[in-house]
Backbone bond lengths (Angstrom), bond angles and torsions (degrees), N, CA, C in turn:
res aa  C-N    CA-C-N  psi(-1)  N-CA   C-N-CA  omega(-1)  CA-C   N-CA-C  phi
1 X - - - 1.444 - - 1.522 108.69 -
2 X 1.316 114.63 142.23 1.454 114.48 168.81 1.525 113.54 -105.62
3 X 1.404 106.78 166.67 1.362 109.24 173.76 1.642 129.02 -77.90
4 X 1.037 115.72 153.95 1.706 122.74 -177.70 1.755 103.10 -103.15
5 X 0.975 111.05 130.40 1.534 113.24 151.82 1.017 106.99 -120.26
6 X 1.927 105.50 147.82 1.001 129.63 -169.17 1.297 124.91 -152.43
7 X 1.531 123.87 142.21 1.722 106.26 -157.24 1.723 108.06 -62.00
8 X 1.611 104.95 163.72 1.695 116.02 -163.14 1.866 87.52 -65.47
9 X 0.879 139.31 -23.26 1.331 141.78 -150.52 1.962 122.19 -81.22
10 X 1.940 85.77 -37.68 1.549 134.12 164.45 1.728 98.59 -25.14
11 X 1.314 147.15 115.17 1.158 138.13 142.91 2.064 113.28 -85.14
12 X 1.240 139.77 102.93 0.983 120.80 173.48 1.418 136.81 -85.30
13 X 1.126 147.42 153.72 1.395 151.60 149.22 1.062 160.24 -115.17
14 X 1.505 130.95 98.89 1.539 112.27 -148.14 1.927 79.62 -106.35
15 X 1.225 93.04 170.10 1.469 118.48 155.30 1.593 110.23 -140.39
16 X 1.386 125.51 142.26 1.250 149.26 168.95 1.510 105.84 -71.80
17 X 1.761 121.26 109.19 1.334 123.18 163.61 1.375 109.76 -122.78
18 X 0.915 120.41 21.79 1.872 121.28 162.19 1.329 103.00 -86.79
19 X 1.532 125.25 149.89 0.982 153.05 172.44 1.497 123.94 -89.79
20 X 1.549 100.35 -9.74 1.397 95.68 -140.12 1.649 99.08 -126.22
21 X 1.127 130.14 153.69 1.956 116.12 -170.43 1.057 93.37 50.76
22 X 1.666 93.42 162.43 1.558 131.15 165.20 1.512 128.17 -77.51
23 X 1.117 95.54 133.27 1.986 80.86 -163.09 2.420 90.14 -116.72
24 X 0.853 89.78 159.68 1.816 99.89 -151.28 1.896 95.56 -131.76
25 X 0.819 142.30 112.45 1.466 144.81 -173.45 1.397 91.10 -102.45
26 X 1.847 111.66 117.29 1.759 104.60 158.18 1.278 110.99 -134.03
27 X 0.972 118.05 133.72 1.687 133.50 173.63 1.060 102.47 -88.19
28 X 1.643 117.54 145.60 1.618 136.05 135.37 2.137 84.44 70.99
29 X 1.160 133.51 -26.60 1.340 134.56 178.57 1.721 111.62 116.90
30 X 1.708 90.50 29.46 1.643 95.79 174.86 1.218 103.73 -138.27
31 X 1.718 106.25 121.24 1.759 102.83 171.32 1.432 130.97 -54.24
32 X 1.713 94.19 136.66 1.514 89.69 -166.24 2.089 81.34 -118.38
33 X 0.791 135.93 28.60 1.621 120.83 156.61 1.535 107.07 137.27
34 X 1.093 97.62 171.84 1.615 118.81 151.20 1.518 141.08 -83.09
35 X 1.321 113.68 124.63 1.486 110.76 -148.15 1.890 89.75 -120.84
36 X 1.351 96.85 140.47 1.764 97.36 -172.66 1.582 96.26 -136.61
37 X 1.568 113.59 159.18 1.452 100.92 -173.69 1.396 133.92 -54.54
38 X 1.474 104.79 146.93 1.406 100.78 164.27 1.718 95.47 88.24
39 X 1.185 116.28 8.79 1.733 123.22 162.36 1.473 100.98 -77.96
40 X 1.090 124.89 174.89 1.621 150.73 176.70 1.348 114.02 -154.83
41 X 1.404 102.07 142.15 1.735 108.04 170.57 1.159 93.97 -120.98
42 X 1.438 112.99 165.34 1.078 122.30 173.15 1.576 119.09 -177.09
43 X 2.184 111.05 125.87 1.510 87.90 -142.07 1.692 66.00 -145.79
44 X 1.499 99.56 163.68 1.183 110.06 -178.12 1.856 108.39 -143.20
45 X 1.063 120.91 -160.67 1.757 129.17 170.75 1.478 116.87 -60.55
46 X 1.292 141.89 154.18 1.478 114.35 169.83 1.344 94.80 -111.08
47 X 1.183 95.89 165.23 1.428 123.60 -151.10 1.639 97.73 -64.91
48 X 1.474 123.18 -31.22 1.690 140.40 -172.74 1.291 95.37 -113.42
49 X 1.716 117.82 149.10 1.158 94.28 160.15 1.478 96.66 -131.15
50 X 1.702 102.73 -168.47 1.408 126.24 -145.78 1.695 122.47 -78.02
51 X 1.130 115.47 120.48 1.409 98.54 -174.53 1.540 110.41 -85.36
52 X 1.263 127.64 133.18 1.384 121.73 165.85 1.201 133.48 -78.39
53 X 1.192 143.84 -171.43 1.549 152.28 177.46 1.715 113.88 -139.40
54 X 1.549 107.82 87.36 1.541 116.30 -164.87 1.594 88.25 -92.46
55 X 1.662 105.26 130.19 1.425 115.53 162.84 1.627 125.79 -122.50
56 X 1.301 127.94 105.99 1.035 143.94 157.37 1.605 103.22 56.22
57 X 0.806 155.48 165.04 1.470 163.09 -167.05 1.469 115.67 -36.80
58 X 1.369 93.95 47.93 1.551 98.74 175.95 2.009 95.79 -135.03
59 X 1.097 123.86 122.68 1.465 129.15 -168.16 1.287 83.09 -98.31
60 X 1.878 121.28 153.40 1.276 142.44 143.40 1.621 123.48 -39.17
61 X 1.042 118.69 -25.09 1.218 131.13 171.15 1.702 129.20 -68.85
62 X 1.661 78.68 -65.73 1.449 104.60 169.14 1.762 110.90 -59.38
63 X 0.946 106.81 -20.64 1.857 115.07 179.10 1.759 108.01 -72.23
64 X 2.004 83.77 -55.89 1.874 82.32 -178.97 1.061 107.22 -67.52
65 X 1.555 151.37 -29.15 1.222 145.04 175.17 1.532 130.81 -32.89
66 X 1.502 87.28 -60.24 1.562 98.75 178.69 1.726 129.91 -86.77
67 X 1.985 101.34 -27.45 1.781 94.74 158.30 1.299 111.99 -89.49
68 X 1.592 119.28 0.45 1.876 102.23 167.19 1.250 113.79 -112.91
69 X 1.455 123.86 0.09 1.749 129.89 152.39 1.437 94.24 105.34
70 X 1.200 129.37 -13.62 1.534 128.40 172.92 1.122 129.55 17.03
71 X 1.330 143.17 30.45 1.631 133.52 -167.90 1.650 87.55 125.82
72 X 1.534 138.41 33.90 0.873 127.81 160.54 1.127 111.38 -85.14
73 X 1.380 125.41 113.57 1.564 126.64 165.41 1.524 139.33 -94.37
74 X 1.525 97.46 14.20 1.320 105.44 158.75 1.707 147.10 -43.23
75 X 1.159 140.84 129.58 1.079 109.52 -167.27 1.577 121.64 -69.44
76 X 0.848 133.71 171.91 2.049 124.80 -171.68 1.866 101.60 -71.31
77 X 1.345 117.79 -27.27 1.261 114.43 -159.26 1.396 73.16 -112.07
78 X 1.507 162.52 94.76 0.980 138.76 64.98 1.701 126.68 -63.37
79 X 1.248 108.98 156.59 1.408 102.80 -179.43 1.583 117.72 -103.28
80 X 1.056 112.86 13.28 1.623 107.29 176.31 2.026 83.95 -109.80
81 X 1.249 114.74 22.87 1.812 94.42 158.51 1.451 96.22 -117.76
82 X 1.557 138.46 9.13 1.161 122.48 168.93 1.536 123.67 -95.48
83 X 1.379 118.20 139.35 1.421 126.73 -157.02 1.424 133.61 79.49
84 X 1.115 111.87 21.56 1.047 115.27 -179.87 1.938 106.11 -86.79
């Protein structure tokens, strides 16, 4: 899956209508529960926002690029794109 951006303003909402499998909610890459039908999330801007930690010739960009594959055009079944 890739990521969505969306303006800070954006409130989103999913609700769960499958019946079927287990569905697993994780934030930030930490489980936050079990979700069963007819649940809803729903998340918006926070109210503060985030301070970062910029290091030396490495841009924020250039960071998401390479752990979210950004313009990787590899095919999925090569094997020098797995594990990264």
């Amino acid at each position: 899956m890739r990521p969505v951006v969306v303006p800070a303003s954006a409130v989103i909402r999913v609700e769960v209508l499958s019946r079927e499998g287990e569905m697993v909610l994780t934030v930030d890459g930490r489980g936050g529960g079990r979700l069963q039908t007819g649940d809803r999330v729903i998340t918006s801007s926070a109210e503060h926002p985030v301070r970062l930690i910029r290091f030396p010739g490495q841009s924020f960009f250039s960071v998401l690029r390479h752990k979210l594959k950004w313009g990787d055009v590899r095919p999925l079944d090569d094997p020098s794109s797995q594990g990264s």
